[in-house]
N, C-alpha and C positions, 0 to 999 in steps of 0.2 A: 526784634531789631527796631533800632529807633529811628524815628522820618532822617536825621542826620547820617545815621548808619549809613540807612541806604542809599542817600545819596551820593556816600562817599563810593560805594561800591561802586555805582552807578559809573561815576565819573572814571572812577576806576576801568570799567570794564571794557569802556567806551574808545581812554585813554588804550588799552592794548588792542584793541579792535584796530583803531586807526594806526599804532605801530606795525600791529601783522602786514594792513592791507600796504604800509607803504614798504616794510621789510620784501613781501611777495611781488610788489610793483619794482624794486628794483633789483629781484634776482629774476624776473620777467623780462626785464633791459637788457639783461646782463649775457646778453645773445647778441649775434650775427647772423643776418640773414643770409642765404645763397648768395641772392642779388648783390649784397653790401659785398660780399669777398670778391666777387667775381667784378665787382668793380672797383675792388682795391688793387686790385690783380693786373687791370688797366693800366694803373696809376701806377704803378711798381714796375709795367714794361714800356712806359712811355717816357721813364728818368733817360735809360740810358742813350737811345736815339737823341732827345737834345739834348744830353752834354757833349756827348761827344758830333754831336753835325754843330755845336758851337749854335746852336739857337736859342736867344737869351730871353728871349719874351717868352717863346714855348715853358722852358725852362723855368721861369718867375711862375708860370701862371700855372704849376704844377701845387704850389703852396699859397695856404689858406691867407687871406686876407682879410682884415690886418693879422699879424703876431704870426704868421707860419716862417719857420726859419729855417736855414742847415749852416750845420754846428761840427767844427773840428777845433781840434788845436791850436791849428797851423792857419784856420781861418778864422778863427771865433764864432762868433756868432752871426751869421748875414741873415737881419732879419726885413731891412730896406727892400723895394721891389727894385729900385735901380741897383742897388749894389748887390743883387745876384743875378742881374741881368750882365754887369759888367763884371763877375767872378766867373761867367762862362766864356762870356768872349775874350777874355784875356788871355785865354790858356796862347803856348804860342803854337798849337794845333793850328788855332785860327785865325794867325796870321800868314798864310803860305807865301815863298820867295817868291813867286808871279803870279800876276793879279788875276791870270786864268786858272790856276791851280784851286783845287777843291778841299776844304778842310780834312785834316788826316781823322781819318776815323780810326777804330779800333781794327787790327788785323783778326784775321779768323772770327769764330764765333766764342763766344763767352763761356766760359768754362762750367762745367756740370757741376753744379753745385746742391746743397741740399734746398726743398723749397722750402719759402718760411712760412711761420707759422702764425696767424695771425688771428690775430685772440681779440673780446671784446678788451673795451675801458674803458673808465671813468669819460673820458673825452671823445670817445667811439671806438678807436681801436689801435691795437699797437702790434708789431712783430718786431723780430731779429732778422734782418736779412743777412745772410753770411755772401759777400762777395771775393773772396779772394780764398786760394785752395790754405792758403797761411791759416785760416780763420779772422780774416778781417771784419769786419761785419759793420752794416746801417743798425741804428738803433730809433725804430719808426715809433713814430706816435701820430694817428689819420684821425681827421675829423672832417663831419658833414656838414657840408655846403650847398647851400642853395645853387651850387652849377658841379655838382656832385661831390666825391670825397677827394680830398687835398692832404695834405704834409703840414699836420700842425710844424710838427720838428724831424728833421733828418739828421742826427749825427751819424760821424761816420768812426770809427774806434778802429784804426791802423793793426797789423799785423806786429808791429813794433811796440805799440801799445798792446796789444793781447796776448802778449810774452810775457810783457812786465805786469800784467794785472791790471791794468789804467784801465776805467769804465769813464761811461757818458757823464756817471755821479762823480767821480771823481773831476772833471772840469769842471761842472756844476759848481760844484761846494770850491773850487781853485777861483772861480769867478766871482762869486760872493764875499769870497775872502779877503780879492783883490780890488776889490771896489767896480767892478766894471758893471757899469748902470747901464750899460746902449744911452750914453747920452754926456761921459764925463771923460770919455777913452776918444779919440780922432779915429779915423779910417785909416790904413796905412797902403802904400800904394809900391811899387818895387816892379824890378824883373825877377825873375826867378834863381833862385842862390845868390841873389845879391843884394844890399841894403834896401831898408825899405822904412818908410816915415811917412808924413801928410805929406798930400798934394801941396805946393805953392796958390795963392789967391787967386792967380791965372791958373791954376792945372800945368803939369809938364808934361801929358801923355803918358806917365808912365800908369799899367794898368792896376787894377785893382788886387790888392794881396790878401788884408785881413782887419774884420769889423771890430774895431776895439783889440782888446788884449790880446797879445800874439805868444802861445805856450808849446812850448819845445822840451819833451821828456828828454833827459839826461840819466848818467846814472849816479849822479850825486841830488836828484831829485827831477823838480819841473822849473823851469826855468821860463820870464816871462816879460814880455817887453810892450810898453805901453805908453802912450805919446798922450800929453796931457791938452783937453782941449782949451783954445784961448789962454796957452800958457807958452806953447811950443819943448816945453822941458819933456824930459823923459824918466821912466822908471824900468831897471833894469834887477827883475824879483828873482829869488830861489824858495822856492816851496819844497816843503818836506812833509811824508806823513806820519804824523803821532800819533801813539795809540788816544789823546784826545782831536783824532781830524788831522785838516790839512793846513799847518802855522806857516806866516813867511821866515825863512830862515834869513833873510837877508832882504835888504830893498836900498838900494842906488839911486839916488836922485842925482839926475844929467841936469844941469841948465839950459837953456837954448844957447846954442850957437852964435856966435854974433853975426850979424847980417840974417839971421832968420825975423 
């Protein structure tokens, strides 16, 4: 074998040494500890107390900072610490008709459900938590934080949606579609079943709805409404899925209103 041979070997053998140790280093990762579950476990029973006692700092300060978010349809994306501080207090739970009265909490106890299961990941870790007998379900994804594990992402997938097949991918790939950057889409603000657009320069009190794009399943597709920032105009979309993905079938350009 010649001095070049071997060096090639060499380099070679060297080059699969360090692929093994770092193939073995991350199926070595690729674990949860006791501790780590049993403190996600924490974290997974500390949602429901403050949403529903309407406590909106507790509530924010369950997800990671920056980038931890929760993600629905009907909400978008709320990945601001303020704007999920004020997507709890909004609810009208927690506004009670006298100023002595105590936010409604949830009657009875929470129904028996299956526990979830919650598996390493790339990011530290993720589960399905199935919360409604429907099969509604969170779709978690946790990472570690120096003041322990947090909610990179919490969507939530509707019982209405888990009929029709809708996943968390499915918004996903609907948001990318639609342009919504977290940064070209307005906050949209309303009462509840009734319109809902940007706050005024002043604010009008009305509370917090949903972060950018607001997506509403139909059964002629998804349907989608989003207020354009430093524009005041609106788009009102239809998405459909084709066997290439999710196309817009349709898109509505509103102007603003005069006087806006």
């Amino acid at each position: 074998m010649t001095s070049y041979s071997r060096w090639r070997w060499g380099t070679l053998s060297l080059a699969l040494i360090i692929l093994g140790a770092t193939t073995l280093k991350a199926q070595v990762n690729a674990t949860l500890a006791d501790q780590d579950r049993a403190d996600i476990q924490k974290l997974l029973a500390a949602y429901r107390p403050a949403l529903f006692a309407c406590k909106g700092e507790e509530y924010a300060g369950l997800f990671a900072t920056p980038g931890g978010y929760f993600g629905s349809s009907s909400r978008g994306e709320v990945r601001e610490r303020q704007a999920l501080i004020e997507m709890v207090v909004g609810y009208d739970r927690c506004h009670p008709s006298t100023a002595n009265s105590e936010p409604t909490r949830p009657s009875g106890e929470a129904p028996v459900l299956p526990p979830p299961v919650i598996e390493w990941a790339p990011e530290g870790a993720k589960a399905r938590v199935v919360n409604s007998r429907g099969g509604g379900y969170y779709d978690d994804v946790y990472v570690k934080t120096p003041k322990g594990w947090r909610f990179k992402s919490r969507n939530v997938v509707s019982d209405a949606e888990v009929a029709t097949g809708l996943t968390t991918q499915d918004f996903v790939e609907i948001r990318e579609l639609a342009g919504d950057d977290h940064g070209h889409y307005e906050n949209l603000y309303g009462r509840p079943e009734g319109p809902i657009s940007p706050r005024g320069p002043a604010g009008d009190g009305r509370p917090f709805r949903t972060a950018g794009l607001r997506l509403t399943p139909t059964p002629d597709g998804v349907r989608g409404l989003a207020y354009l920032r430093d524009n005041g105009g609106h788009y009102e979309d239809l998405y459909v899925k084709t066997p290439q993905g999710w196309r817009i079938k349709e898109r509505k350009y509103f102007p603003p209103e005069k006087g806006e």
